[in-house]
ChimeraX commands (.cxc) that place a marker at each C-alpha (Angstrom):
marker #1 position 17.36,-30.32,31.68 radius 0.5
marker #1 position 19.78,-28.03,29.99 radius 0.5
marker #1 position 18.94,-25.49,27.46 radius 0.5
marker #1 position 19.62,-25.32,24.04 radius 0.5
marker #1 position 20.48,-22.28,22.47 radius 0.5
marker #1 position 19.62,-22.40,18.67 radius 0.5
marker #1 position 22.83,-20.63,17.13 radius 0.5
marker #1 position 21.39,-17.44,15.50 radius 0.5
marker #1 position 20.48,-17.03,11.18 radius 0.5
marker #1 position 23.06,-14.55,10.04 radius 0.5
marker #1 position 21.22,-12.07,7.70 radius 0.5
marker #1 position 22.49,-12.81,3.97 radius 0.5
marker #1 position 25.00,-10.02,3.19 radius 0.5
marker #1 position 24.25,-9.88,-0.04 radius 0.5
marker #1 position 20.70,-8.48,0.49 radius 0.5
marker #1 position 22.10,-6.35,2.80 radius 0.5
marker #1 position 24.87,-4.54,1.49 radius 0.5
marker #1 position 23.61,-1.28,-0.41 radius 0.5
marker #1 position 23.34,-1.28,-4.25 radius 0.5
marker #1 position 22.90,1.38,-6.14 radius 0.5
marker #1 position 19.80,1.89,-8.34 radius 0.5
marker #1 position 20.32,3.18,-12.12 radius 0.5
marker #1 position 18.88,6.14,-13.28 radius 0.5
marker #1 position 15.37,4.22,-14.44 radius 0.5
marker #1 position 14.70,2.95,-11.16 radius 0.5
marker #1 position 15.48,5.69,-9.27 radius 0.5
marker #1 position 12.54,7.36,-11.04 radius 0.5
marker #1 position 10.60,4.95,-8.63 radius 0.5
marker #1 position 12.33,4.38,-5.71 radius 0.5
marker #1 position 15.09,7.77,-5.71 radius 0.5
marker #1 position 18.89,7.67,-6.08 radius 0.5
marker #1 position 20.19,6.98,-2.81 radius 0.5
marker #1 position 22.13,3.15,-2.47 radius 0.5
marker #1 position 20.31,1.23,-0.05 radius 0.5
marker #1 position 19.91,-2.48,0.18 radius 0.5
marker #1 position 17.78,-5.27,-1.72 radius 0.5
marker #1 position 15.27,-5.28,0.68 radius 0.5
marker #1 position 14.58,-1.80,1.25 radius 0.5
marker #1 position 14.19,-1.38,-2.43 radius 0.5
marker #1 position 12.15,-3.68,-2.99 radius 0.5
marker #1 position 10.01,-2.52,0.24 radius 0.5
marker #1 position 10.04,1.06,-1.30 radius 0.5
marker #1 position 8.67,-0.10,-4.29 radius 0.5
marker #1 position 5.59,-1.94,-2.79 radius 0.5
marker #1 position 5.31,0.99,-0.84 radius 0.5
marker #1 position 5.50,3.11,-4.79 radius 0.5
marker #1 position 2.91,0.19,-5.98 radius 0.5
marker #1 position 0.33,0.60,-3.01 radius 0.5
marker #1 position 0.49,4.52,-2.84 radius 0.5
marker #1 position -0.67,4.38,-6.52 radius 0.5
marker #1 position -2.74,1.36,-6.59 radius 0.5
marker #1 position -0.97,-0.68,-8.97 radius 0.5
marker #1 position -1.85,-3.68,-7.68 radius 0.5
marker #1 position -4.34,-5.82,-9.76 radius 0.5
marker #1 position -7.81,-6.17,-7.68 radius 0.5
marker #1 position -8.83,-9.71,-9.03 radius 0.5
marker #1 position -5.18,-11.20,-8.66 radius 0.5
marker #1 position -3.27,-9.43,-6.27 radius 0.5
marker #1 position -0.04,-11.30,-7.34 radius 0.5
marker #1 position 0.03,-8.96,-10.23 radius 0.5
marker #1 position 1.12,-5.73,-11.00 radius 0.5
marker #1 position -0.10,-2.93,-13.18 radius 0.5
marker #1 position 2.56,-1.03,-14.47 radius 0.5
marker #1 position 2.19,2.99,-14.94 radius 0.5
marker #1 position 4.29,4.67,-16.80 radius 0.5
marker #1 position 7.38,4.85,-14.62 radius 0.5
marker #1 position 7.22,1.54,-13.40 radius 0.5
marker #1 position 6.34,0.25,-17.42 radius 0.5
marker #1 position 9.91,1.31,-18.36 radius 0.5
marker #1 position 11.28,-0.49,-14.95 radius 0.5
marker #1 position 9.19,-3.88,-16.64 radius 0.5
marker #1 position 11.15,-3.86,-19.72 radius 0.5
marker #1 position 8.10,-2.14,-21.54 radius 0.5
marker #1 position 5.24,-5.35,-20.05 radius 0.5
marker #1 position 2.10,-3.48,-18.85 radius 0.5
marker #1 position 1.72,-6.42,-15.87 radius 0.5
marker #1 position 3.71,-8.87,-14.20 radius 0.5
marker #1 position 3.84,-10.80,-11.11 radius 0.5
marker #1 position 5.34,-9.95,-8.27 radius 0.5
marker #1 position 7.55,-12.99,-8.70 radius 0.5
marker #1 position 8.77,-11.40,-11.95 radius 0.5
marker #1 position 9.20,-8.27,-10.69 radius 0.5
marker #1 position 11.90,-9.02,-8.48 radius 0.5
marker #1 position 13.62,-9.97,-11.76 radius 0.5
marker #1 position 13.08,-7.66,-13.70 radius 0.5
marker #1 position 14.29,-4.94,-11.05 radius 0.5
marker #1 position 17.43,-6.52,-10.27 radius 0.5
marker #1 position 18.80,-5.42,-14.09 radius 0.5
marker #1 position 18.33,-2.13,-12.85 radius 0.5
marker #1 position 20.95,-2.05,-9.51 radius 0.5
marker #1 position 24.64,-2.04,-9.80 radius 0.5
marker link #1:1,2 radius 0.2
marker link #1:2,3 radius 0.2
marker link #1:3,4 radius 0.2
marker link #1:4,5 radius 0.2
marker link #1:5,6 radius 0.2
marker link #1:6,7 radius 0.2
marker link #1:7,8 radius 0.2
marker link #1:8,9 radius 0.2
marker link #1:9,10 radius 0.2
marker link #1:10,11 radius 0.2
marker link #1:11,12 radius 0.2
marker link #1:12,13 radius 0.2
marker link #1:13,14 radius 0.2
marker link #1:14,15 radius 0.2
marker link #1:15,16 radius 0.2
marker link #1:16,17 radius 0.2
marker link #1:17,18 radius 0.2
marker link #1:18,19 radius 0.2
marker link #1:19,20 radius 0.2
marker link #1:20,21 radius 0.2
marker link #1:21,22 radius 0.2
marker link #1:22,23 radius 0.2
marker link #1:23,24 radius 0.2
marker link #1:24,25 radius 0.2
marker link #1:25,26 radius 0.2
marker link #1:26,27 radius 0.2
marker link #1:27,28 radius 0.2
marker link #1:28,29 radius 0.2
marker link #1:29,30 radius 0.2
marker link #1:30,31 radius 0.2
marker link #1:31,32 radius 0.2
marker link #1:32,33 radius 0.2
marker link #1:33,34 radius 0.2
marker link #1:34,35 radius 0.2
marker link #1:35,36 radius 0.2
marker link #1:36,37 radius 0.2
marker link #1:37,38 radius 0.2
marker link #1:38,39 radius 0.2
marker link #1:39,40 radius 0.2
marker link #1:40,41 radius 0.2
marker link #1:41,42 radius 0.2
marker link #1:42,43 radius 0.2
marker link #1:43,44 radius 0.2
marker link #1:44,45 radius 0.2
marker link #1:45,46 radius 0.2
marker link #1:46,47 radius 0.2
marker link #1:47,48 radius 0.2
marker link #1:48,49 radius 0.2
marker link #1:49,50 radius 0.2
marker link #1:50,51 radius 0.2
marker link #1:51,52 radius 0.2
marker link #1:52,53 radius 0.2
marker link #1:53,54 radius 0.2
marker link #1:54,55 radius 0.2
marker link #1:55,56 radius 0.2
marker link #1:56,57 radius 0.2
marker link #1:57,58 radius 0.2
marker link #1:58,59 radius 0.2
marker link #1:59,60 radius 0.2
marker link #1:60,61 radius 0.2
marker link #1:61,62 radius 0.2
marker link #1:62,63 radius 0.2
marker link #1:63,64 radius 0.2
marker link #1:64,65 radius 0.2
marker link #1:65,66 radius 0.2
marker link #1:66,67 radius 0.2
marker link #1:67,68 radius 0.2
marker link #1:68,69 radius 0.2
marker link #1:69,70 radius 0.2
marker link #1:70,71 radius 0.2
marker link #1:71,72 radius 0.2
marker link #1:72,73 radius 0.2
marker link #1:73,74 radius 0.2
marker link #1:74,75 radius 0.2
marker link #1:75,76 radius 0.2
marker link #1:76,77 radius 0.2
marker link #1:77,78 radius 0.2
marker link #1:78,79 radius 0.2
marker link #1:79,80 radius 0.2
marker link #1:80,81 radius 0.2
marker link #1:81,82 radius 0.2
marker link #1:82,83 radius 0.2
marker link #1:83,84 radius 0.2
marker link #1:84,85 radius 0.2
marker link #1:85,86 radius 0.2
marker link #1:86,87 radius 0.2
marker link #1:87,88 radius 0.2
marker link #1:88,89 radius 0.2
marker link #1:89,90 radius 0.2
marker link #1:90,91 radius 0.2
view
């Protein structure tokens, strides 16, 4: 029988390629440029250090005051939101 090699996923390069947050988010996450993902993993890493997320729906997320101006001024949102409502803040 031969074998098959599936041909490998290329990463998306867009989610990859550093982007630099503005001076709002870096509040949360700092000032270096890094990529989509790792900003978005140091901000769940931001929202469980502080306990921000909600304990009856864990989907959302309580905003304190740094991450409040990061929402646009909403004091909860989903995490499907969130991603969002961060991206206006990366160039």
């Amino acid at each position: 029988m031969p074998t098959e090699t599936k041909p490998k996923r290329k990463p998306n390069s867009a989610l990859m390629k550093p982007v630099q947050p503005d001076a709002i988010l870096a509040a949360v996450v700092g000032s270096t440029p890094a990529s989509r993902g790792e900003l978005t993993k140091k901000l769940w890493d931001y929202i469980k250090k502080h306990n921000l997320q909600d304990e009856k729906n864990r989907r959302n997320i309580n905003a304190d005051a740094a991450l409040k101006a990061v929402f646009g001024g909403k004091a909860q949102v989903t995490m499907f939101e969130m991603t969002k409502l961060v991206s206006v803040h990366i160039k």
